[in-house]
N, C-alpha and C positions, 0 to 999 in steps of 0.2 A: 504494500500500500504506500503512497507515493504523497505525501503532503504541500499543499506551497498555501503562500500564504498572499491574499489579492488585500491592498490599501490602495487602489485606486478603483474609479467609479468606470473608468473605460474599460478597464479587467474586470468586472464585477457584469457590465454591462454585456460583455463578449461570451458570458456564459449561459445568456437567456435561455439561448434550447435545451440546451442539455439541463439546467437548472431549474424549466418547467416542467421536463422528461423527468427528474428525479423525485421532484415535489408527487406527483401523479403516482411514483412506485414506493413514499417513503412510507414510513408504521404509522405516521399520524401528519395523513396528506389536510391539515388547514389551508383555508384559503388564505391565510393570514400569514404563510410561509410562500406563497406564489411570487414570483418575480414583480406580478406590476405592482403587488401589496408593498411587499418590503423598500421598493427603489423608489415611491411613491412616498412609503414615512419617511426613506432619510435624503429627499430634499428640502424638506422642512423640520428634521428630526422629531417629527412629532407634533407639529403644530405647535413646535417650538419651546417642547417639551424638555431638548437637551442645546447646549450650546453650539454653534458652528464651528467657533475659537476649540473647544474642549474636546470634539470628540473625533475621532478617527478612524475608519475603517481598518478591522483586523479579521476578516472573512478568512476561514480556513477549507481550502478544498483537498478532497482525496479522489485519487484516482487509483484502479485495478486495471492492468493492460490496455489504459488509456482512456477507460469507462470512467466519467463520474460516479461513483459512489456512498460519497457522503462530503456534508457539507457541514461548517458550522457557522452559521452568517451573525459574526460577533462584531461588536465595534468598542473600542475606550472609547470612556467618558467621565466627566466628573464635573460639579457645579454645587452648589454651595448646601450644604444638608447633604450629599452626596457624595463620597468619595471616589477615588480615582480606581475604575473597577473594569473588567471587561463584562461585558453584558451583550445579549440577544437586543441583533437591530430588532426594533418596534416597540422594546418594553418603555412605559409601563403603564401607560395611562389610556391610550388610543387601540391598543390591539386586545383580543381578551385572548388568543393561547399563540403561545409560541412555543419552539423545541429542536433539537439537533434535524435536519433533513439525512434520512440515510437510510438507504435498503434495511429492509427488515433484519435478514443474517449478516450484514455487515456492522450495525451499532455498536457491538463491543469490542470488535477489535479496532473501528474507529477511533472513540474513545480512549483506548487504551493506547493508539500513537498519538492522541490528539496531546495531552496532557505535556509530555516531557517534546513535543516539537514546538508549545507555544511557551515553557520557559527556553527553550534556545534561539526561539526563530521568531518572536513575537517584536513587535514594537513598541508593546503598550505601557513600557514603563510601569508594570504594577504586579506584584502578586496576588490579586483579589479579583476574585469574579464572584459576579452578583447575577443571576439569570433566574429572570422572572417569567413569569405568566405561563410555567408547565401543569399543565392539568397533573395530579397529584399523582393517575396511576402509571402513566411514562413509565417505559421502563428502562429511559436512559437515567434516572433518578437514582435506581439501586445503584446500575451499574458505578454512575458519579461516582454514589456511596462509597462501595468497595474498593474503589481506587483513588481513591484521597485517603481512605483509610492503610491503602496498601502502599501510598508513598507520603504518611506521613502529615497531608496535610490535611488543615479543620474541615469540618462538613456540618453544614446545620442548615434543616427545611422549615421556612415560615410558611405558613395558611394567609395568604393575599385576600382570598374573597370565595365566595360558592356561584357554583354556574350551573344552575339545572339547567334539567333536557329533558324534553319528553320524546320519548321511544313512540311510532307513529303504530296501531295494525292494521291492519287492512284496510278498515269500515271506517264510516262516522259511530256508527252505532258501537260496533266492539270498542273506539274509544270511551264515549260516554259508558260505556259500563266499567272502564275502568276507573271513571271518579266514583266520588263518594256522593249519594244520593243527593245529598246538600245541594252539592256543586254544579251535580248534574242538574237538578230543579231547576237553579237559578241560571243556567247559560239556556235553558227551553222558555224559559220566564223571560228574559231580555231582549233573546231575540224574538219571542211573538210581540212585544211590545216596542220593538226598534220597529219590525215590519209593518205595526200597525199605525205607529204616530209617524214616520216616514217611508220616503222611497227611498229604498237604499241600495249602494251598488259597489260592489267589491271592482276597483281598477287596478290596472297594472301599468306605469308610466317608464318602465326602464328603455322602453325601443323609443322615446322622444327623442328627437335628433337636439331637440335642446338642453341637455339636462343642467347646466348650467341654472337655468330660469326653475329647473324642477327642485335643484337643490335648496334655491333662494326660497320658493314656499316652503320646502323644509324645515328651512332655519330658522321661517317667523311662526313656523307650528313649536319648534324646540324652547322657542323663547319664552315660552307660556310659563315654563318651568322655571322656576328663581334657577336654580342650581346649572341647569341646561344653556341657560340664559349666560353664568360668570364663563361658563366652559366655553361658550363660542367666542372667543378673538380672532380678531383678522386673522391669523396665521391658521387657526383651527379650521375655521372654514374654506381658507385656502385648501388645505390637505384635505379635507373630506367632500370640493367640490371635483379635486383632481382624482380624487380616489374611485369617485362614483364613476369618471368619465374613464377612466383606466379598466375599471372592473365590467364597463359597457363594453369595451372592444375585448376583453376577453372571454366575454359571455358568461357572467356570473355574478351581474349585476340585479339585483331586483326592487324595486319601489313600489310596493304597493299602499295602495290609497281605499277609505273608505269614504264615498261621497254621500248627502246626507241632503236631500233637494236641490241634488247639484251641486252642494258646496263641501269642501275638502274640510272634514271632521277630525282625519288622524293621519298621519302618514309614519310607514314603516320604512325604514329602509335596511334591504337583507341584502345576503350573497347569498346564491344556490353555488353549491361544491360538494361534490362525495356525494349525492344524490341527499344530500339534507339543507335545509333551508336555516341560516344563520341570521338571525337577529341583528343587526349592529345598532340599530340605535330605533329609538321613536319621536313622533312629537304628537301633538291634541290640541285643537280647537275648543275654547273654554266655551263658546258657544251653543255649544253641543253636551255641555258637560251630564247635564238629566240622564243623555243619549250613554253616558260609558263610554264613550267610541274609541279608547283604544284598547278597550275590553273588548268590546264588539268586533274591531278590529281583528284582534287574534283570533277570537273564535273563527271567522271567515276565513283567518290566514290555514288554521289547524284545520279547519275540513276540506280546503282545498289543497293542500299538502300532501293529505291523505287519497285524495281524488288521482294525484300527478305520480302517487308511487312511490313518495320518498318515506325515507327511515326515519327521520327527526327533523324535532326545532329545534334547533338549540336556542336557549334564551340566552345564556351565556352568562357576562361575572356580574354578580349583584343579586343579594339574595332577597329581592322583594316579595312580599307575599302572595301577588298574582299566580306568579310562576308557579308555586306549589301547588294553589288551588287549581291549573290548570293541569294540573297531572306531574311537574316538573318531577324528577329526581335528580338528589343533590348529587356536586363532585365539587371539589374543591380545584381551585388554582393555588398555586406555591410559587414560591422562590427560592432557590438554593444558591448559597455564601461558601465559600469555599475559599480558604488563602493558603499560600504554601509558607513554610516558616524558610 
């Protein structure tokens, strides 16, 4: 296995096919490891999440008789509350999972050249990595484990946040018998009385040739939300209007809308990938508020989901209490700290 190590964005860039070839074969293919996702966060690091001055590309690639293999798309950085660490481009605020890219029987022996080629070959001035946002049951995580344990250096896992999923089956109906009677009542209760006080209409806007102007309603739905509302800065919005027009030419973009006499009540904005529909974010019309409607929303999202074939929603990190009432079950997101003495 062959390692080199890419600090430039033209090297980085040179590896698209084969880097979306790999993403497609690795143990935990996110859309959030795909090429336009990741070269999309670090033009803006995040919506300016990390410094420009601070951070640095330190991408680890391996190669088997020329084959891509595995990947570890890392970069330094450091910033005030922050030390100076290697970390997974996209952590930590704007992507909900990240994790090493690499064939399924290749991750441990990856790993295990990864470690001793980035204190010889690394640039990043630091013995500490900080690598956030892996769903807890990765199973590059043990292997970490055992190899920081086996050359000595510290290893410890923090709990980030919980990210249910609801598992889709077949039917509308086999889903609603797997809530609980409560839950079930009241999604048959909201929407005979969304159907009945309006005309309502489940849309889908990702094939707009403008999404530019689609993201702009977006963002005055998001704003409803105090918290929605601090999170969007110029720079944020930058990254999330280029991320949606990125994720449109890849074909994994989705926006769907629910209109409510014609007027836009809630809007979702997903990635389909791995034949599951990802949540990335929402916003709601207060106007609408009697309406539920990004309640009503989801319901519409969940039974059409179900209609198209796919295996999950994932709601993703943030453990609000919809999610659960909607079937969610929990997984945790982590981060793992790791220094060498």
């Amino acid at each position: 296995m062959e390692l080199s190590l890419i600090t430039r964005v033209d090297e980085w860039r040179s590896l698209e096919p084969e880097w979306n070839q790999l993403v497609a074969g690795t143990f935990r293919p996110y859309p959030f490891l795909e090429f336009w996702y990741l070269h999309t966060w670090w033009e803006t690091l995040g919506g300016g999440e990390w410094s420009q001055e601070d951070s640095e590309l330190q991408i680890v690639s391996a190669r088997q008789n020329n084959r891509l293999v595995g990947v570890a798309p890392l970069f330094s950085s450091s910033k005030p509350g922050a030390q100076s660490a290697l970390r997974f481009i996209g952590q930590v605020e704007v992507t909900d999972y990240l994790d090493f890219i690499c064939l399924p029987g290749e991750l441990e022996v990856f790993l295990r050249h990864l470690l001793p080629f980035l204190e010889k070959e690394g640039h990043n001035k630091t013995s500490r990595m900080e690598l956030a946002n892996f769903q807890s049951d990765s199973p590059a995580i043990s292997i970490l484990e055992s190899l920081c344990i086996e050359n000595r250096h510290s290893f410890e896992k923090r709990v980030l946040q919980p990210s249910p999923s609801i598992h889709l089956p077949s039917t509308w109906d086999d889903y609603l018998g797997s809530l609980s009677k409560k839950q079930r009542h009241e999604i048959r209760r909201k929407e005979r009385n969304l159907e009945r006080d309006y005309t309502a209409e489940l849309v889908f806007r990702q094939d707009q040739p403008d999404i530019e102007a689609e993201m702009a309603a977006f963002f005055d739905l998001m704003r409803n939300e105090e918290q929605k509302a601090r999170f969007l800065t110029p720079q944020t919005e930058k990254f999330m209007t280029t991320l949606a027009t990125k994720a449109q030419s890849a074909g994994s973009l989705n926006i769907a809308s629910l209109l409510l006499e014609g007027k836009q009540a809630a809007i979702y904005l997903n990635f389909i990938d791995d034949n599951k529909l990802w949540v990335y974010n929402t916003g709601w019309n207060p106007q609408f508020a009697s309406a539920s409607p990004g309640w009503a929303l989801l319901v519409k999202l969940i039974r059409w989901a179900i209609e198209q074939g796919l295996d999950e929603v994932d709601l993703m990190r943030g453990g609000e209490d919809y999610k659960y009432r909607f079937g969610g079950i929990d997984r945790q997101v982590v981060e793992v700290v790791s220094e060498r003495s």
